[in-house]
Backbone as numpy.savetxt, mean C-alpha at the origin, in Angstrom:
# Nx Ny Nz CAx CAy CAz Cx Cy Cz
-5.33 -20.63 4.65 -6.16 -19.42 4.65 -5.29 -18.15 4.65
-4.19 -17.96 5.83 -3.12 -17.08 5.58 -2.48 -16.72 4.20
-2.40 -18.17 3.73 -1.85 -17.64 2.49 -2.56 -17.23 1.14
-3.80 -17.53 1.99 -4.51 -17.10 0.54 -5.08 -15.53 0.65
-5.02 -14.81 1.78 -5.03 -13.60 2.09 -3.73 -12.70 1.57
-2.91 -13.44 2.33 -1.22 -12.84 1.32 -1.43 -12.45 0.29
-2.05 -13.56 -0.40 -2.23 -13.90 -2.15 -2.64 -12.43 -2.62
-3.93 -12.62 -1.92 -4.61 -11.25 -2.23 -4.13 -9.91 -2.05
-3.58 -9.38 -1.32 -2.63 -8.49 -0.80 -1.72 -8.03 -1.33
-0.92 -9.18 -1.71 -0.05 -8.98 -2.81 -0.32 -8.29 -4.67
-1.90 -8.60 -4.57 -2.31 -8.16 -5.93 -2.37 -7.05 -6.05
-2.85 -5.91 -5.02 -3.42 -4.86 -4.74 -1.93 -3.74 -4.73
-2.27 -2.51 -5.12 -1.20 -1.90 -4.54 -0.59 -1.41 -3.57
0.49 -1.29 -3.62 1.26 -1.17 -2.23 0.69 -0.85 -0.86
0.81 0.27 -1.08 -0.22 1.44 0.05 -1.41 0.72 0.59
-2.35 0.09 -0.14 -3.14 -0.48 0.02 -3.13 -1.62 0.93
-2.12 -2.63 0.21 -1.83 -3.77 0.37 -1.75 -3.67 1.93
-0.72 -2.76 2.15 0.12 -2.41 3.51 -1.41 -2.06 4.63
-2.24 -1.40 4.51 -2.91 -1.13 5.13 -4.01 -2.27 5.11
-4.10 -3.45 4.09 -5.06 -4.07 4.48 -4.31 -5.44 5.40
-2.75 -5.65 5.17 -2.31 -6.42 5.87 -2.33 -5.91 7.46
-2.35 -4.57 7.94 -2.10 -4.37 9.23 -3.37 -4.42 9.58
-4.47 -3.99 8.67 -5.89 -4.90 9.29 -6.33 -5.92 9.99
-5.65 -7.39 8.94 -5.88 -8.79 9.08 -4.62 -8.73 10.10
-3.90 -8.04 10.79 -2.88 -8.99 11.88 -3.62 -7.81 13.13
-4.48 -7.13 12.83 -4.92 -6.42 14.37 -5.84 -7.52 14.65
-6.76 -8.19 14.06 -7.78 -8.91 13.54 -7.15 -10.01 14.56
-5.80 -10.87 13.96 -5.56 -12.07 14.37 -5.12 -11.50 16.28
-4.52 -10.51 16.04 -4.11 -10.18 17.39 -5.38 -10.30 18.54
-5.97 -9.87 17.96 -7.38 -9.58 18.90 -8.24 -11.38 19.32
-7.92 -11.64 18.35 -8.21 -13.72 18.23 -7.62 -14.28 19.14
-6.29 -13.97 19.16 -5.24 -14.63 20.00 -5.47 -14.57 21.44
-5.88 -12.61 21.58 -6.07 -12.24 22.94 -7.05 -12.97 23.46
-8.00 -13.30 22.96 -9.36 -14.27 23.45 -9.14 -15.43 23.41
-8.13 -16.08 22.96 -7.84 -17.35 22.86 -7.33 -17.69 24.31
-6.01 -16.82 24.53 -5.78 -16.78 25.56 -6.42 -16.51 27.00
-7.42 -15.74 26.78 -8.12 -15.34 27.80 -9.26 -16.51 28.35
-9.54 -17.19 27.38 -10.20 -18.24 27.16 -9.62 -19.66 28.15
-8.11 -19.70 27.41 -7.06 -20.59 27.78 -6.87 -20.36 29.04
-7.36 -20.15 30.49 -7.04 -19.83 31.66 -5.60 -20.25 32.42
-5.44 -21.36 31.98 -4.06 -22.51 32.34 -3.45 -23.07 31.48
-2.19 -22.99 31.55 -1.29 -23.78 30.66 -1.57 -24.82 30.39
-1.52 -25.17 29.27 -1.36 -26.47 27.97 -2.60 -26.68 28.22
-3.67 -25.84 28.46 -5.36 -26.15 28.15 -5.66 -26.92 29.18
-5.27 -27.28 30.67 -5.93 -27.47 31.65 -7.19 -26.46 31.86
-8.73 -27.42 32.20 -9.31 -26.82 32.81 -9.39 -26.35 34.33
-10.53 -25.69 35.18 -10.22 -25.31 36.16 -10.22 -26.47 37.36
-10.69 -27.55 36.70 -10.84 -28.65 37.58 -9.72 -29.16 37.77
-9.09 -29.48 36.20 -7.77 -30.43 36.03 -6.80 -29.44 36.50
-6.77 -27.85 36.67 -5.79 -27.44 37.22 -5.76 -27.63 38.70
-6.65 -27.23 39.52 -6.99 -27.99 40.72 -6.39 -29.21 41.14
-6.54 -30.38 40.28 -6.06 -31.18 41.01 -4.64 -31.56 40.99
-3.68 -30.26 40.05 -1.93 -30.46 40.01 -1.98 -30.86 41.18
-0.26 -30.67 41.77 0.43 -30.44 42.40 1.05 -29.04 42.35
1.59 -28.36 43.26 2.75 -27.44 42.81 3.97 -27.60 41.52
4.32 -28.84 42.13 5.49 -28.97 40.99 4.85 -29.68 39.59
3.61 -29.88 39.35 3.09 -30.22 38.12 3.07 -28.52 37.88
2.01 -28.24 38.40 1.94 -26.57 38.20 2.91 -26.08 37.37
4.18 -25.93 37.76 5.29 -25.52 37.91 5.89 -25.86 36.20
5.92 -27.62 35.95 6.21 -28.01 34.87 5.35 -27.17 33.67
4.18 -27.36 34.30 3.25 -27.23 32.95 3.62 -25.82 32.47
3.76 -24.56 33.57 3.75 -23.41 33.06 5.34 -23.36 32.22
6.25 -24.53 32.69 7.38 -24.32 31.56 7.48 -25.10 30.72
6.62 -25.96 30.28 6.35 -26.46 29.07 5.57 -25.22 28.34
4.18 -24.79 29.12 3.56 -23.63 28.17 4.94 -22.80 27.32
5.71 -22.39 27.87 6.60 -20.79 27.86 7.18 -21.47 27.03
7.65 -23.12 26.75 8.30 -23.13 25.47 8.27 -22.98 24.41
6.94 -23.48 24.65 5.43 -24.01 23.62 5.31 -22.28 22.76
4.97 -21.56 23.94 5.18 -20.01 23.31 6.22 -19.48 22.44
7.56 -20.05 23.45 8.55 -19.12 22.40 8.67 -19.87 21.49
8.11 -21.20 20.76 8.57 -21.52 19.80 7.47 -20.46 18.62
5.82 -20.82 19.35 5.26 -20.38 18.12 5.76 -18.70 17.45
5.84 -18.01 18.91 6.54 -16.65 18.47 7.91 -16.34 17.38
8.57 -17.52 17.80 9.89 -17.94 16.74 9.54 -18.14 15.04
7.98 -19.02 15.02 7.70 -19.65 13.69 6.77 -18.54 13.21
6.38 -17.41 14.24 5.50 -16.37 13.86 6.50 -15.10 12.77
7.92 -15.31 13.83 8.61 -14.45 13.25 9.81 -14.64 11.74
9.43 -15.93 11.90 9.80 -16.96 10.34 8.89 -16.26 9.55
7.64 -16.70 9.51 6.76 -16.33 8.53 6.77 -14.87 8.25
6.58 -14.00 9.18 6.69 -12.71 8.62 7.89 -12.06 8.29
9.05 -12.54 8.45 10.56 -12.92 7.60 10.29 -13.60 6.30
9.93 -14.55 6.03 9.54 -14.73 4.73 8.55 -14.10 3.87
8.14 -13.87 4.65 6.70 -13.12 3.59 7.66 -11.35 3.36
7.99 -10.54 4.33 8.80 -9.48 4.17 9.45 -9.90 2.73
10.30 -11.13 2.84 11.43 -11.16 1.40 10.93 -11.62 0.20
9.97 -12.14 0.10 8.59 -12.49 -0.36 8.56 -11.30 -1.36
7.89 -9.83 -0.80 7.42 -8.79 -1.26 8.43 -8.16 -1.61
9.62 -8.35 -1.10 10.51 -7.55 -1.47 11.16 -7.61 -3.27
11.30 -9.27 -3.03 11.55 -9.82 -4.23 10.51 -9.55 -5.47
8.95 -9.39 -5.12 7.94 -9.50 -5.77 7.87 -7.73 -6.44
8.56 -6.69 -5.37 8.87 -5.47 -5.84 10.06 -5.03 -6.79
10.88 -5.64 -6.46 12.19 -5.73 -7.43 12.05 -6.72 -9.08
11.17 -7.73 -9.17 10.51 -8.08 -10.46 9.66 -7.41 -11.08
8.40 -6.00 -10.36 7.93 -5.60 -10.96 8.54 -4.44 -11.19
9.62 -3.96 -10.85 10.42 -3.01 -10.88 11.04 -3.17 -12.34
12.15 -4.17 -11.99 12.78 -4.11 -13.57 11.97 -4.85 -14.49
10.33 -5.04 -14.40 9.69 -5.81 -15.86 9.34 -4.15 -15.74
8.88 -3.11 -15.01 8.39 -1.71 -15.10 9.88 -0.88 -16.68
10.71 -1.13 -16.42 11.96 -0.28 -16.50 11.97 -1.24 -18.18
11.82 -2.46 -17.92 11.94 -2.80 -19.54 11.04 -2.63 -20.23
9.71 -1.87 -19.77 8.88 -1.70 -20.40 8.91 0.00 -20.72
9.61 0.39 -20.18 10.07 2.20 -20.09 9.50 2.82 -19.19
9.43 2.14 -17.83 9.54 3.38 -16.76 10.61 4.22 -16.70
10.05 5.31 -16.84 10.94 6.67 -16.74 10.82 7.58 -15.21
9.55 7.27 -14.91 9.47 8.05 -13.49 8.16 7.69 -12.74
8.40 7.25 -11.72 7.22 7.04 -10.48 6.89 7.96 -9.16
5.69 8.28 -9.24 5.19 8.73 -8.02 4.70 7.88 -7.13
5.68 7.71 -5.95 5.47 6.47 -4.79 5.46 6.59 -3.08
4.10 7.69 -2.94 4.08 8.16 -1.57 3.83 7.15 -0.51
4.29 7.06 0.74 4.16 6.05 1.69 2.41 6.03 1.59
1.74 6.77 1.78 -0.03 6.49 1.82 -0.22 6.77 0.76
-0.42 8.14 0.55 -1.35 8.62 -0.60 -1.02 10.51 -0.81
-0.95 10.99 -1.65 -1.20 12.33 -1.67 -2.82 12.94 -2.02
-2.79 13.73 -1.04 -4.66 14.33 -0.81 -4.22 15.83 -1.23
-5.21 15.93 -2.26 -5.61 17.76 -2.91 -7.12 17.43 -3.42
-7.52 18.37 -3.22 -8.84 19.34 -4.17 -10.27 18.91 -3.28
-9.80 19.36 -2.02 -10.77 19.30 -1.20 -10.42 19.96 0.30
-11.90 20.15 0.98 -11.37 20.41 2.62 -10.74 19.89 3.12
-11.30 18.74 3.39 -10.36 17.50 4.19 -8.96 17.87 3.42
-8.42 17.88 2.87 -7.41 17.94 1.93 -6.10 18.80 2.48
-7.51 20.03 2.52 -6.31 21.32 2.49 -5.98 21.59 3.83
-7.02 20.92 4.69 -6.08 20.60 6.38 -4.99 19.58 6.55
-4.88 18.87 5.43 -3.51 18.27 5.84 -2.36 18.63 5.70
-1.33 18.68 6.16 0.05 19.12 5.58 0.63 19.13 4.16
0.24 18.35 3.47 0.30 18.15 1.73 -0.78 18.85 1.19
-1.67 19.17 1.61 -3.28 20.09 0.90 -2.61 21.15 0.27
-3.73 22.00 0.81 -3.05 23.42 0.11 -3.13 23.59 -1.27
-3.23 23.17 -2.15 -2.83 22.87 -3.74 -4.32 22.17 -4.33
-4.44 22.27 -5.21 -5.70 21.66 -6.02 -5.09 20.74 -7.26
-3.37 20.55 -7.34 -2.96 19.86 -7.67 -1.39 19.26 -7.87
-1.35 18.21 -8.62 0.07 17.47 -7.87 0.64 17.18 -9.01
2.18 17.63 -9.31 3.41 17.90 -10.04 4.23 17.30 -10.27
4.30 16.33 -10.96 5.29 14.90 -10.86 6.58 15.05 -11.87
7.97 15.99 -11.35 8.93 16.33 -12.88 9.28 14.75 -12.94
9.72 15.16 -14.52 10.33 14.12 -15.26 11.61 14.13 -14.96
12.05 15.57 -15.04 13.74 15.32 -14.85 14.60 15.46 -15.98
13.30 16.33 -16.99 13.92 16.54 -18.30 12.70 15.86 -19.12
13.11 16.83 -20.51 12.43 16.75 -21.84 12.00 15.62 -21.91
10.80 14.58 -22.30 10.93 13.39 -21.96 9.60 13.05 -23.07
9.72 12.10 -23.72 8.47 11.33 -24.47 7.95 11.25 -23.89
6.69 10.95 -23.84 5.91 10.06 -22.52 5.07 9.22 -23.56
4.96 8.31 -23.05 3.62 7.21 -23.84 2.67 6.91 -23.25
2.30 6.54 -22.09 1.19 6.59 -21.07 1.70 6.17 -19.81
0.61 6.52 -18.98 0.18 6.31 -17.64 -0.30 5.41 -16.78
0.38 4.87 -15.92 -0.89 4.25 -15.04 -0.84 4.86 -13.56
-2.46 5.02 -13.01 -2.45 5.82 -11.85 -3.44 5.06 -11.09
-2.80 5.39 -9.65 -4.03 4.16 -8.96 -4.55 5.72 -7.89
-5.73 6.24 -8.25 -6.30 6.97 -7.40 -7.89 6.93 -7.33
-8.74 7.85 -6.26 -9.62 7.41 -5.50 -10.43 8.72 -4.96
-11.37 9.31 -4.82 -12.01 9.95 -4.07 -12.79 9.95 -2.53
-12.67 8.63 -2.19 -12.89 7.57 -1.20 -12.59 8.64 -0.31
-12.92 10.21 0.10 -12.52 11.05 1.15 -13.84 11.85 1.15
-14.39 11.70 2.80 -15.62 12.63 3.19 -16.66 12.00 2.41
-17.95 12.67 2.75 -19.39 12.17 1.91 -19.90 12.39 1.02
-18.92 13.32 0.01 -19.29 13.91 -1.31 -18.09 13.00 -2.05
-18.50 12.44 -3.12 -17.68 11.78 -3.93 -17.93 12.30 -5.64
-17.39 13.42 -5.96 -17.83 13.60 -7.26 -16.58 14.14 -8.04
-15.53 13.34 -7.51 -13.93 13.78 -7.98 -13.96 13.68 -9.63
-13.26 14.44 -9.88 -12.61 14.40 -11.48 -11.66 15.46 -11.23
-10.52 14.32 -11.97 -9.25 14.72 -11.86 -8.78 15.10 -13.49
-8.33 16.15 -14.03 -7.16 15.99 -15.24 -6.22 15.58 -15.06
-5.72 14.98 -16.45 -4.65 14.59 -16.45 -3.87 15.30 -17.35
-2.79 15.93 -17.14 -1.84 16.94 -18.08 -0.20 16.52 -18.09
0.20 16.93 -19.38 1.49 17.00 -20.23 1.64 18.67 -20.33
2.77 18.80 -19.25 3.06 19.89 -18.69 1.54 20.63 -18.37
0.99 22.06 -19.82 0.31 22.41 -19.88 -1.01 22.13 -20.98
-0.79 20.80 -21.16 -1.74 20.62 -22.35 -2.81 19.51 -21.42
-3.83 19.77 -21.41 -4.99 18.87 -20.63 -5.41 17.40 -21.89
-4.57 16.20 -21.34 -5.19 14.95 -22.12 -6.01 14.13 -21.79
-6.42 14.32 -20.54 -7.98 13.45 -20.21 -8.09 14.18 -18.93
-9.74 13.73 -18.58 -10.06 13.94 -17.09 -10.95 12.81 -16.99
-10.51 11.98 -15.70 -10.26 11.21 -15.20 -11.36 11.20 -14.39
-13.02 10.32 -14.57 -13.96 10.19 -13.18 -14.03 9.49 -12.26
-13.12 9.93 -11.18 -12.90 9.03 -9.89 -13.79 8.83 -8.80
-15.02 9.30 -9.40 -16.58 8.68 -8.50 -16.63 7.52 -8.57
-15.93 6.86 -9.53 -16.30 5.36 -10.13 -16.03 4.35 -8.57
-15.99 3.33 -8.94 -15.29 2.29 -7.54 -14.18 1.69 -8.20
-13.68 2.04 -9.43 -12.34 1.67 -10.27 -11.53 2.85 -10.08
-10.18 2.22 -9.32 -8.67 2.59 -8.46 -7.96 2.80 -9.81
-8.00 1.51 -10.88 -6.71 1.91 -11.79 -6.96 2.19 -12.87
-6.13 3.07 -13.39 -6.41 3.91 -14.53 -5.15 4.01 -15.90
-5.13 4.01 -16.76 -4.45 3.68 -17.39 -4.61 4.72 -19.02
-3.58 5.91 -18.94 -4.18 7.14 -19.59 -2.94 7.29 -21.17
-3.22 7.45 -21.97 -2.58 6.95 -23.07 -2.00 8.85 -23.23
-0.73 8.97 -23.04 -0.35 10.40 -23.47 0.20 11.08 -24.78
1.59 10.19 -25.08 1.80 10.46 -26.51 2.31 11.69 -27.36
3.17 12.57 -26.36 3.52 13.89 -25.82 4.65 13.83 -25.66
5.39 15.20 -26.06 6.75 15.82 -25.05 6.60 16.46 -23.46
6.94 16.26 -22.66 6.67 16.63 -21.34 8.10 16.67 -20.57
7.66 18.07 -19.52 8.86 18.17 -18.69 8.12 17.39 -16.93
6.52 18.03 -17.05 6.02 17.57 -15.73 4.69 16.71 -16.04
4.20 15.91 -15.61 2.75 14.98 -15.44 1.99 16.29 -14.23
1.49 16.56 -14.04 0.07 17.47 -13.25 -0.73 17.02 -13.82
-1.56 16.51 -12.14 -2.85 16.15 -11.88 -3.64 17.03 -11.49
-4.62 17.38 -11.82 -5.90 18.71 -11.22 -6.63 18.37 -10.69
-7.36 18.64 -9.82 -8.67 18.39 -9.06 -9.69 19.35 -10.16
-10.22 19.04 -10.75 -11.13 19.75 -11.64 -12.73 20.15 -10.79
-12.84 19.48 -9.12 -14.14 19.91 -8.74 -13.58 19.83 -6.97
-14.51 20.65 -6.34 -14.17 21.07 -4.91 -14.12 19.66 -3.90
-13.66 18.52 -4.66 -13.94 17.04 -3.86 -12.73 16.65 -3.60
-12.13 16.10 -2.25 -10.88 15.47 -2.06 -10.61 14.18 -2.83
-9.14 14.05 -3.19 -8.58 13.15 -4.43 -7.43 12.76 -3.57
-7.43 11.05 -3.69 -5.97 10.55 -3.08 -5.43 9.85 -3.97
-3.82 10.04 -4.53 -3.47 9.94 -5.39 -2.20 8.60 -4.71
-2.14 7.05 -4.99 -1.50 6.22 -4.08 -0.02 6.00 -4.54
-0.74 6.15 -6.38 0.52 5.85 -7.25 0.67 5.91 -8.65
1.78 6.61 -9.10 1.36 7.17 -10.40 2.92 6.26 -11.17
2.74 5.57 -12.05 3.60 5.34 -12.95 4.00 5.88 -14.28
5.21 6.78 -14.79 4.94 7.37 -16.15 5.85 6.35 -17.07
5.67 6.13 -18.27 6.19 5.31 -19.30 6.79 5.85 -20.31
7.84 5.69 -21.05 8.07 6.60 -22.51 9.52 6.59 -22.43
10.03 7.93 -22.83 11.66 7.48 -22.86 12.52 9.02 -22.88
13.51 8.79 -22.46 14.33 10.28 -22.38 14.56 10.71 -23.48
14.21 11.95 -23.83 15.14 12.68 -24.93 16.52 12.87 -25.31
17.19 13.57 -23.66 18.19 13.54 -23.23 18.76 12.35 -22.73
19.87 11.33 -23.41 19.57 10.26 -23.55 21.01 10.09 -21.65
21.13 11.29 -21.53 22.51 11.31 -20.57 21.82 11.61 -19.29
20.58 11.39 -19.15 19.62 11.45 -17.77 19.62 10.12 -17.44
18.89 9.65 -16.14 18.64 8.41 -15.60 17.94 8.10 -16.11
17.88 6.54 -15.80 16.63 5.57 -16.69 15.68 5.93 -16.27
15.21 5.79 -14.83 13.65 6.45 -14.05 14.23 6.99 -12.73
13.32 7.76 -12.54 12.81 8.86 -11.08 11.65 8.23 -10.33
12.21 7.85 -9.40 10.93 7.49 -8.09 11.29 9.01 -7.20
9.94 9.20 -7.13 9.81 10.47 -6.08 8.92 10.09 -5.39
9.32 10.13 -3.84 8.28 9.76 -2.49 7.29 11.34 -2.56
């Protein structure tokens, strides 16, 4: 079952992923606590069978429990050691299949970047009605993929543009319940800007740009947190 949650997790993007895994382990944490609470006595004596130890049974059992513990804590911390190198590895394959396909530059904030709303403009990143992704130079671009969301406050009627520097090539309706987006550009560009085109907060998780340097003496791609 664990692993078929992983599974899932792993499909989703990052940001996401990350926040739905610390979900499912508050989840198990909270299981455990009742398990235990449940478990009154070591190695699942009831209150009868604990009753009728001895001291020095007592005694054994609670250090058999404590082994019993540190092992599972040991095989707890295996698994989430493997699964860590797991993702790591699973980021570094989609990385360089990204780069042979012409990633040139990524937008890759730990959560999300929030503009074009209230909620928005109280956060420390607000302020702005929209978000500026340089290339790092003159740059082809061929398209986009962007995983964003309006999923902020009780008005959901986001639309976002999407722009090559100053030329507007789509706007983007993120009322939908579809995260990924995939915007065909086909342009010279120095910056990607995103607009909030209506007074609704927009969280932007992750933006990938594709295409190829002009300037052929720049880096292959730009990740900007």
């Amino acid at each position: 079952m664990l692993g078929a949650l992983y599974g899932s997790i792993n499909r989703l993007p990052r940001c996401w992923g990350i926040m739905m895994l610390k979900f499912y382990r508050l989840v198990l944490g909270i299981l455990l606590v009742c398990i235990a609470a449940c478990a009154s006595h070591p190695l699942g004596f009831s209150d009868d069978e604990w009753a009728e130890l001895t001291p020095q049974q007592k005694l054994e059992a609670k250090e058999k429990q404590a082994v019993l513990d540190l092992k599972a804590r040991e095989l707890a911390l295996e698994r989430e050691k493997r699964y860590q190198e797991e993702k790591r590895l699973e980021r570094q394959r989609e990385r360089q299949a990204d780069i042979a396909n012409g990633l040139i530059a990524e937008f890759s904030p730990d959560r999300y970047a929030c503009f074009g709303g209230e909620k928005c403009r109280n956060r420390r990143d607000g302020d702005v009605n929209e978000l500026i992704i340089p290339l790092h130079g003159l740059s082809n671009v061929d398209y986009l993929q962007i995983y964003a969301d309006d999923r902020v406050g009780n008005k959901h009627e986001g639309l976002m543009s999407v722009n090559a520097d100053r030329f507007k090539v789509q706007t983007l309706d993120l009322s939908k319940k579809t995260k990924s987006y995939q915007v065909f550009i086909g342009r010279t560009a120095r910056n990607i800007v995103l607009r909030a085109e209506t007074d609704d907060e927009i969280r932007v998780f992750r933006v990938k740009v594709f295409g190829s340097r002009i300037d052929n003496s720049r880096i292959d791609y730009t990740v900007i947190k």
